[in-house]
C-alpha positions in Angstrom: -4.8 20.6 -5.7 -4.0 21.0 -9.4 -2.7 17.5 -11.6 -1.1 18.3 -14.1 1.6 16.9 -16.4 4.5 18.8 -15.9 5.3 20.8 -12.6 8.1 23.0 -13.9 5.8 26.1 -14.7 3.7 25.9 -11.3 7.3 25.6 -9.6 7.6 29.5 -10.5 4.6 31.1 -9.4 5.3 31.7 -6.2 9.0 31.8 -4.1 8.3 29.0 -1.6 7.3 26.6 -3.7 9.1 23.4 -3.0 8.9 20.2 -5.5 8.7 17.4 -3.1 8.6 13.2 -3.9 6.1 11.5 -1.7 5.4 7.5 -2.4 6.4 7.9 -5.8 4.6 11.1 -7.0 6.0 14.3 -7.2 4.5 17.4 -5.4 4.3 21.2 -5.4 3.6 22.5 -1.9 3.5 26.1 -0.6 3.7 26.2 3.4 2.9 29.8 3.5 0.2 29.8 0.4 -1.5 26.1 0.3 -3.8 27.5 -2.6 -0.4 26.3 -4.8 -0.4 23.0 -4.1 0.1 20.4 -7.3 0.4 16.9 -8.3 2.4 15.8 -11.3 -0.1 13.1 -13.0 
């Protein structure tokens, strides 16, 4: 899992990319490709 500052850019780089807020932090997770997933931080 990437943390980075601002998820817009990872958003794009693949089509089933969702931005998700869990317990206060936002998320980027892919179901179909989990190599994607990112924390905003």
């Amino acid at each position: 899992m990437k943390i980075v500052n601002s998820l817009k850019s990872l958003k794009d780089r693949h089509r089933d990319n969702r931005v998700i807020r869990r317990r206060g932090r936002i998320y980027v997770i892919n179901k179909t490709n989990r190599r994607f997933k990112a924390r905003q931080g």
